[in-house]
Structures are given as structure tokens and as C-alpha cells.
N, CA, C and O atoms as CSV, one atom per row, in Angstrom:
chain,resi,resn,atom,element,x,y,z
A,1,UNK,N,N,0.825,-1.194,0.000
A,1,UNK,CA,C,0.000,0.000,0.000
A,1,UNK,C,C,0.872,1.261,0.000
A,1,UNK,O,O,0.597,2.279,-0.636
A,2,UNK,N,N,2.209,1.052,0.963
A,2,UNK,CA,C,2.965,1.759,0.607
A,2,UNK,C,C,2.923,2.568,-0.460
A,2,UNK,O,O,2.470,3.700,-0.624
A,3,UNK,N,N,3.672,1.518,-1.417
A,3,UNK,CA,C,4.194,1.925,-2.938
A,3,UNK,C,C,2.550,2.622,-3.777
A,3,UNK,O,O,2.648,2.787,-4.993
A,4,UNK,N,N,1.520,2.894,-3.291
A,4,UNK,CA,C,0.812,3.563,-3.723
A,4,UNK,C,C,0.309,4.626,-3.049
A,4,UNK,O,O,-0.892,4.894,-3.034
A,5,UNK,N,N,1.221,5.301,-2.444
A,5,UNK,CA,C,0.599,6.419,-1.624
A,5,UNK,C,C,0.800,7.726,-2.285
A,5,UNK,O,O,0.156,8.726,-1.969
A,6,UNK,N,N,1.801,7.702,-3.306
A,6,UNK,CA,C,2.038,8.904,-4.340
A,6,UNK,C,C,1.029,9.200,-5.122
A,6,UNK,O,O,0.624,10.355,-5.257
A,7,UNK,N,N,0.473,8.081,-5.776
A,7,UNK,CA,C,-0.772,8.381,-6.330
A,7,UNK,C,C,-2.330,7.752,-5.764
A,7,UNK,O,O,-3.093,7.192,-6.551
A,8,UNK,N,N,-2.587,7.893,-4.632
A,8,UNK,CA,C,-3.553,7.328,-3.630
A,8,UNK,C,C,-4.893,7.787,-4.246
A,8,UNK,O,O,-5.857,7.022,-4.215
A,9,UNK,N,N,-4.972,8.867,-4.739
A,9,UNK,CA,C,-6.485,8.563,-6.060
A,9,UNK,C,C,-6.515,7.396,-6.325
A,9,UNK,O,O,-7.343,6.710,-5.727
A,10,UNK,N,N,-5.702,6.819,-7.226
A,10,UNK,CA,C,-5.991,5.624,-8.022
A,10,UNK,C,C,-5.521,4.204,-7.438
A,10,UNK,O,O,-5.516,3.157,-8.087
A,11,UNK,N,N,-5.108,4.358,-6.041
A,11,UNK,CA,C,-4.899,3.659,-5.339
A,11,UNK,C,C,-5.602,2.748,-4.498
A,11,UNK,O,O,-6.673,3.159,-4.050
A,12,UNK,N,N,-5.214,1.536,-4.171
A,12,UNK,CA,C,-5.983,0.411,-3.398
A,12,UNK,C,C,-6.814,0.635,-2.486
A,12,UNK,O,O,-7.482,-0.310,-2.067
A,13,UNK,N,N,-7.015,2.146,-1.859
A,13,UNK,CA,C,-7.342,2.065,-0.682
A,13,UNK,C,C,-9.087,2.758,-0.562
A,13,UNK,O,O,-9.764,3.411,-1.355
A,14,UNK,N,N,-9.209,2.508,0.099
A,14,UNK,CA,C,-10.957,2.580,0.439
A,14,UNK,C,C,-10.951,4.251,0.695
A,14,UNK,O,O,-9.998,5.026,0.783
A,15,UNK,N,N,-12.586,4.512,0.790
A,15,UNK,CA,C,-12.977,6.221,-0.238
A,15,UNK,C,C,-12.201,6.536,1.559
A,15,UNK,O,O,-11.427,7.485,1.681
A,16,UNK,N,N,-12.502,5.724,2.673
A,16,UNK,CA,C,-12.635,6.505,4.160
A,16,UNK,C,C,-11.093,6.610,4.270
A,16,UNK,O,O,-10.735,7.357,5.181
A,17,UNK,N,N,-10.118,6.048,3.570
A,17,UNK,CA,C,-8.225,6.310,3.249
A,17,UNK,C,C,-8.375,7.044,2.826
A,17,UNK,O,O,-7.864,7.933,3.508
A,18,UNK,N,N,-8.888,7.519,1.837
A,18,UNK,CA,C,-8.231,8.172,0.765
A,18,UNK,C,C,-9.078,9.876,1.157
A,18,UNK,O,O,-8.903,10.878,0.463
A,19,UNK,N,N,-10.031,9.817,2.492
A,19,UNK,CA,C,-10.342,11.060,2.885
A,19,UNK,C,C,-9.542,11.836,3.480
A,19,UNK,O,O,-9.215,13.012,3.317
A,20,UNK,N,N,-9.057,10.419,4.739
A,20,UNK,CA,C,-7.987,10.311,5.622
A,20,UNK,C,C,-6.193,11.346,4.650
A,20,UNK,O,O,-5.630,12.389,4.980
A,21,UNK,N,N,-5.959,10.549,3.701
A,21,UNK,CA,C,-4.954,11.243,3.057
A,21,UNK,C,C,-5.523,12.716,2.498
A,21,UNK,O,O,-5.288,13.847,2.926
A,22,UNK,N,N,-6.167,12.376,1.638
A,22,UNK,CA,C,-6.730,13.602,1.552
A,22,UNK,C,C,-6.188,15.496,2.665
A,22,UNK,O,O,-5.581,16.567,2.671
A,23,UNK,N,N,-7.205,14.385,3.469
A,23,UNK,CA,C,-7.129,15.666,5.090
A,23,UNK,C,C,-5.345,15.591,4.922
A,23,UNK,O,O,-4.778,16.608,4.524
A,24,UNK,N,N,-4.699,14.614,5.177
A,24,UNK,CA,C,-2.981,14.906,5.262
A,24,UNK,C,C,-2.253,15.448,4.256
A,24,UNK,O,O,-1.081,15.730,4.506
A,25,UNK,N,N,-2.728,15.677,3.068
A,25,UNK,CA,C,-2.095,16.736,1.845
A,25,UNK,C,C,-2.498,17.596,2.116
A,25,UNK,O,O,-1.630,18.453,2.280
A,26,UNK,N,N,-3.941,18.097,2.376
A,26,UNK,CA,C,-4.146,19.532,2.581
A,26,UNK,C,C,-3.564,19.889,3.622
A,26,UNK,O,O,-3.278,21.086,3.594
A,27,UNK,N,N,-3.168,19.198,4.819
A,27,UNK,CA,C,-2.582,19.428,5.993
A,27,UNK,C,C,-1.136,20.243,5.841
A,27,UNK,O,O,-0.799,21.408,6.053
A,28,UNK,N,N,-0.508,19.148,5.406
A,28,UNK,CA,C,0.951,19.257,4.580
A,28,UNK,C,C,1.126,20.327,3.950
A,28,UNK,O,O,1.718,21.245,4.515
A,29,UNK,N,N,0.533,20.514,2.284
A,29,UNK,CA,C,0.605,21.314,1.373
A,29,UNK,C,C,-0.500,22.979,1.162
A,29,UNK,O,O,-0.156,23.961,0.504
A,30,UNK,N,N,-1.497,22.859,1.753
A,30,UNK,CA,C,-2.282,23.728,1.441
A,30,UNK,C,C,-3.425,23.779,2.637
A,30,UNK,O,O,-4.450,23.104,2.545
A,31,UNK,N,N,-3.149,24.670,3.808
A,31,UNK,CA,C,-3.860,24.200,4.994
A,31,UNK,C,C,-5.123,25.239,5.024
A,31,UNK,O,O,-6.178,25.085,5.639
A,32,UNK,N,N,-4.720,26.383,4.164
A,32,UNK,CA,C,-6.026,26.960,3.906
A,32,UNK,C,C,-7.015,27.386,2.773
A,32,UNK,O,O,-7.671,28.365,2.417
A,33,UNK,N,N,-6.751,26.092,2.407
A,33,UNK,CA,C,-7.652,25.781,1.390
A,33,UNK,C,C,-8.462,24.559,2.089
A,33,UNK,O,O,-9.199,24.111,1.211
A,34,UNK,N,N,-8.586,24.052,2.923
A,34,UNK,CA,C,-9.531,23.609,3.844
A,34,UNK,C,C,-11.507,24.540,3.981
A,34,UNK,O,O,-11.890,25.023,5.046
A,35,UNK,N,N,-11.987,24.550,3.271
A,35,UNK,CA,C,-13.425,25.201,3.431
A,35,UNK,C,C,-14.197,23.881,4.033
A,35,UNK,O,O,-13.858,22.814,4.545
A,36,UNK,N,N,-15.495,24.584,3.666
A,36,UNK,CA,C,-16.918,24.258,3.997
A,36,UNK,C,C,-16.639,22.488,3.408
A,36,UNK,O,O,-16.387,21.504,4.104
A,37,UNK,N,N,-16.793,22.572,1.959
A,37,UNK,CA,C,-16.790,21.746,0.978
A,37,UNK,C,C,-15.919,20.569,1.422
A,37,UNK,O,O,-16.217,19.375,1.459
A,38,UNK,N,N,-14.604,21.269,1.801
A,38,UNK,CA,C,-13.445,19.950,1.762
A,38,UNK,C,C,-14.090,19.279,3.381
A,38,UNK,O,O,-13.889,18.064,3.386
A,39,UNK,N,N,-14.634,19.650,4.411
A,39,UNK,CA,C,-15.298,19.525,5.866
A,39,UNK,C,C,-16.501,19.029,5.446
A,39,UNK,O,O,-16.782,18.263,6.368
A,40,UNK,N,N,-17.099,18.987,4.914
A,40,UNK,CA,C,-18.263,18.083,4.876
A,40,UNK,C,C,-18.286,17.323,4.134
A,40,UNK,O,O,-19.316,16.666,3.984
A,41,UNK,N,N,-16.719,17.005,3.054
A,41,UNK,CA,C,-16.573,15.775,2.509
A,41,UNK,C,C,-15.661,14.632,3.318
A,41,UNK,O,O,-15.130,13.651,2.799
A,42,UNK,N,N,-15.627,14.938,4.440
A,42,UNK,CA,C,-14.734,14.468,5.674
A,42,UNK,C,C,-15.726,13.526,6.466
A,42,UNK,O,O,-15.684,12.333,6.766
A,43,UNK,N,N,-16.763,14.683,6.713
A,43,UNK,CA,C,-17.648,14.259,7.144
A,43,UNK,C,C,-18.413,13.186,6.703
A,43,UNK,O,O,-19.077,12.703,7.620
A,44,UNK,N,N,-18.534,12.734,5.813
A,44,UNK,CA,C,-19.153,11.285,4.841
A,44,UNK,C,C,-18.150,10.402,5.628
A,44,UNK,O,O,-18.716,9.313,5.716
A,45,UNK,N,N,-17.175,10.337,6.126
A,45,UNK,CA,C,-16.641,9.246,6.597
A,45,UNK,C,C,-16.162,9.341,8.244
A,45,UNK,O,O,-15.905,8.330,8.897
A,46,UNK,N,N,-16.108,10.354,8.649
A,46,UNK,CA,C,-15.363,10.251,10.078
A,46,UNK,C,C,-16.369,11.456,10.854
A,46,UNK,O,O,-16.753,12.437,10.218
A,47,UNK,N,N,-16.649,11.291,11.965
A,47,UNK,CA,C,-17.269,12.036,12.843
A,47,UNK,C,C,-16.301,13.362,13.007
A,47,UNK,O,O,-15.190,13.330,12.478
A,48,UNK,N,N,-16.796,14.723,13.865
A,48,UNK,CA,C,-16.275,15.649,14.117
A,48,UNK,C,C,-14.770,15.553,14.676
A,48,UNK,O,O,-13.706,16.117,14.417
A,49,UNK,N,N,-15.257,14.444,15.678
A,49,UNK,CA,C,-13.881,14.347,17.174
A,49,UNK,C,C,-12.803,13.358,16.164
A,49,UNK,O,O,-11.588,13.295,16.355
A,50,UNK,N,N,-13.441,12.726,15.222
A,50,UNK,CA,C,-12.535,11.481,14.468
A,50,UNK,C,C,-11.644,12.916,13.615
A,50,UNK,O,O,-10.470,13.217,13.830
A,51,UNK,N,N,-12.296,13.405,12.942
A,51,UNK,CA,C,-11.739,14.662,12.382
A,51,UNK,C,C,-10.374,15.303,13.010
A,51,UNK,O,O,-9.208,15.239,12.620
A,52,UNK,N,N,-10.880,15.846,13.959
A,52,UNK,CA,C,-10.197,16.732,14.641
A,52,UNK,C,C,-9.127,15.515,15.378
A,52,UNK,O,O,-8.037,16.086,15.338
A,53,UNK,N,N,-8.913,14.239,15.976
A,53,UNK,CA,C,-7.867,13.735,16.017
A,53,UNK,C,C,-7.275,13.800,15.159
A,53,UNK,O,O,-6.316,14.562,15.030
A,54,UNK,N,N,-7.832,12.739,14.046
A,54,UNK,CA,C,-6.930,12.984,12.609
A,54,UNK,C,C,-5.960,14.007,12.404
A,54,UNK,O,O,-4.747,13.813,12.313
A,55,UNK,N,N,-6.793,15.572,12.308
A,55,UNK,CA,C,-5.850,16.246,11.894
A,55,UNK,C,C,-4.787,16.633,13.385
A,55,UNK,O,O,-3.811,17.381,13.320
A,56,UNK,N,N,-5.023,16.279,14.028
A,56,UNK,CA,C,-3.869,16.791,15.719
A,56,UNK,C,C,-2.695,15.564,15.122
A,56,UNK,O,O,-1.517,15.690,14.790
A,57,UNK,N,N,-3.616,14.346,15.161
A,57,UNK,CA,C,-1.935,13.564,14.471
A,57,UNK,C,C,-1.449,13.717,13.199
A,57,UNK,O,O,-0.221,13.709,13.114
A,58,UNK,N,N,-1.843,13.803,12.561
A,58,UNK,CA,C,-1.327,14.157,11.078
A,58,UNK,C,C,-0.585,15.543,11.282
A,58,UNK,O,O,0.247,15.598,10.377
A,59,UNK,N,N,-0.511,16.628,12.018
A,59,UNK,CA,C,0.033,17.755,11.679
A,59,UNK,C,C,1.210,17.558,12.710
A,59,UNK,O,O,2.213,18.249,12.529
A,60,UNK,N,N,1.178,16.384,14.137
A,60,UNK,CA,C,2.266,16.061,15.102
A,60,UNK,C,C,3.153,15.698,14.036
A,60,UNK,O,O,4.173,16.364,13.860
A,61,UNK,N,N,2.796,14.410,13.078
A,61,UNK,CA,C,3.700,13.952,12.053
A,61,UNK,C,C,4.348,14.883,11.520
A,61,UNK,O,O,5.494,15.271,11.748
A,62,UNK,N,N,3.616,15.224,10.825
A,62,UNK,CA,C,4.248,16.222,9.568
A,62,UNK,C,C,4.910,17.279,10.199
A,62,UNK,O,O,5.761,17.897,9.559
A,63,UNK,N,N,4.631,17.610,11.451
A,63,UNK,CA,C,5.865,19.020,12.273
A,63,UNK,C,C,7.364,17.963,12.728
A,63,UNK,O,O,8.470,18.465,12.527
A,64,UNK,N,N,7.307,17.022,13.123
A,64,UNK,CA,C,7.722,15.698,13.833
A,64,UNK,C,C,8.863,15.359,12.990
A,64,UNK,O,O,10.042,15.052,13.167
A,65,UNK,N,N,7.977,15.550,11.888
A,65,UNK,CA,C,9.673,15.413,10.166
A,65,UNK,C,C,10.216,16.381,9.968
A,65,UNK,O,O,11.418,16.565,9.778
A,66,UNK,N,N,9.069,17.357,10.002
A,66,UNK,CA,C,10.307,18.938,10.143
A,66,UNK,C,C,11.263,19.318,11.338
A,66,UNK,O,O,12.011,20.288,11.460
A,67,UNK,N,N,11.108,18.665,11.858
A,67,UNK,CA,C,11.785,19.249,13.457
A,67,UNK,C,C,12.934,17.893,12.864
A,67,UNK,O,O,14.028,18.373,12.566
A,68,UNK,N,N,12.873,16.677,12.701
A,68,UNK,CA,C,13.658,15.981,12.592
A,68,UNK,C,C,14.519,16.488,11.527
A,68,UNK,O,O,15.702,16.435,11.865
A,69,UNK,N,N,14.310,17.020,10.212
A,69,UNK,CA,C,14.795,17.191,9.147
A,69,UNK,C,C,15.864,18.594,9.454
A,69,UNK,O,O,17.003,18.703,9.000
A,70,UNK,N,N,15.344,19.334,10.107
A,70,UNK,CA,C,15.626,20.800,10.385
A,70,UNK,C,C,17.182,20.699,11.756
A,70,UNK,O,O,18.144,21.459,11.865
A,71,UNK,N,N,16.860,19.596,12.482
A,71,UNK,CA,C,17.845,19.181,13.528
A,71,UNK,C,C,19.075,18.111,12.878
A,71,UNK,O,O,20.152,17.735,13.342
A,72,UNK,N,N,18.361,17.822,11.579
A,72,UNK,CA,C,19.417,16.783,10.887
A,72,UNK,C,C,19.658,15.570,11.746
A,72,UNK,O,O,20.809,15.135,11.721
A,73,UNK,N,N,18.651,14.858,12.610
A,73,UNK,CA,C,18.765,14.312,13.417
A,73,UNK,C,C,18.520,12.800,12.670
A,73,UNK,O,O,17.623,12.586,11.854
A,74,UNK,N,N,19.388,11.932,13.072
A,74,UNK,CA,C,19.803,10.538,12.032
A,74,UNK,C,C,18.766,9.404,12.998
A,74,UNK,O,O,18.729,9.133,14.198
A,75,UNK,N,N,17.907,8.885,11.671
A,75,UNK,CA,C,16.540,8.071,12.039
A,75,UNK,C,C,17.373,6.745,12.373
A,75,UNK,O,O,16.914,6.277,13.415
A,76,UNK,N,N,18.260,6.087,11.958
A,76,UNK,CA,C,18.877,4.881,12.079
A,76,UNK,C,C,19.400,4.322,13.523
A,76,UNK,O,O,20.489,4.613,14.018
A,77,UNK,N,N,18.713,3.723,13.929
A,77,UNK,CA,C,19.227,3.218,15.524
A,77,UNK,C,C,20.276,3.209,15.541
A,77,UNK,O,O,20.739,4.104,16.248
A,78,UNK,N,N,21.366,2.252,14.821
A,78,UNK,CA,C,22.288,2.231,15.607
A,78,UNK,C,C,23.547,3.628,15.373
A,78,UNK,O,O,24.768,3.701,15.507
A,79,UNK,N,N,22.669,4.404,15.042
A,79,UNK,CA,C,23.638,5.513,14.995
A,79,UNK,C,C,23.434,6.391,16.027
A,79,UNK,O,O,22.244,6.604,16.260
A,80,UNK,N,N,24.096,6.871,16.603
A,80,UNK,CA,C,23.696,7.572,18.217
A,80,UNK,C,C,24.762,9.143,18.081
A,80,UNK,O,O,24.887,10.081,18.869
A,81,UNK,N,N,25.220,8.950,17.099
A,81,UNK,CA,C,26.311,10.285,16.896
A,81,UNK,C,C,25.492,11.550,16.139
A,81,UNK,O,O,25.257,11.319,14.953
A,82,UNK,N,N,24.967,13.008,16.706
A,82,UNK,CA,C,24.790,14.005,15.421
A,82,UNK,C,C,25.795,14.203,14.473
A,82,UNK,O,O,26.931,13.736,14.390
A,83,UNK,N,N,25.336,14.772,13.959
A,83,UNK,CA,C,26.265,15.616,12.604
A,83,UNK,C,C,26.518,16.637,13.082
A,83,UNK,O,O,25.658,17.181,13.773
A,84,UNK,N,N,27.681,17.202,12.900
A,84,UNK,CA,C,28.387,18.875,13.279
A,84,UNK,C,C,29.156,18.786,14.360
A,84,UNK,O,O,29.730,19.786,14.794
């Protein structure tokens, strides 16, 4: 499922995934472009509070890689040394 998450339109995954991603690109890429429209097509699959987790973890993630990326901080266990 992985290997189809680049193009997750046309991908394996069910309409309530692909809302789920959905909400995490706009999260990611375009957070205010979020309206009425894109919220009550959310709503067809996940309740308010399901919503609003969703997006609290999806935006922990996505800050979570920036803070990692930005600290240059090395994902590989057995490496325990920074850079610099």
C-alpha cells in the first residue's frame, strides 16, 4: 500500500483512506484551502472528534519530520552520533 501512496487517487485504498490522506495533503501542502466543501466531505466518513484527532496527528507527524529534518537528526538506531 505503501508503494501507492504517491498516487492514492488511483490507489488500493478505500474512499474513508483516501479522505484520511486527503485531510494529510491539505494538511501538509495547502492548509487553507480547507473550506466548507473539503469539511463536509470528511464528514461522509469520520465524525467531528474522528476529524479533529486525525488532523492533531497528522500535523504532530508532519511538524515531527520537520523538526527531525531541520535538527538533521539521524533516524537509524544504531547511529547515536549528530552531525556537526
Amino acid at each position: 500500500m505503501v508503494a501507492h501512496l504517491e498516487a492514492y487517487e488511483e490507489g488500493p485504498f478505500s474512499e474513508r483512506e483516501k479522505a484520511a490522506l486527503r485531510l494529510a495533503e491539505c494538511l501538509a501542502l495547502a492548509p487553507h484551502q480547507m473550506d466548507e466543501l473539503f469539511y463536509e466531505a470528511l464528514c461522509e466518513h469520520f465524525t467531528p472528534a474522528q476529524i479533529v484527532h486525525l488532523g492533531v496527528t497528522i500535523s504532530f507527524l508532519y511538524g515531527f519530520g520537520r523538526f527531525v529534518a531541520a535538527f538533521r537528526i539521524p533516524l537509524k538506531e544504531e547511529s547515536q552520533d549528530w552531525p556537526g
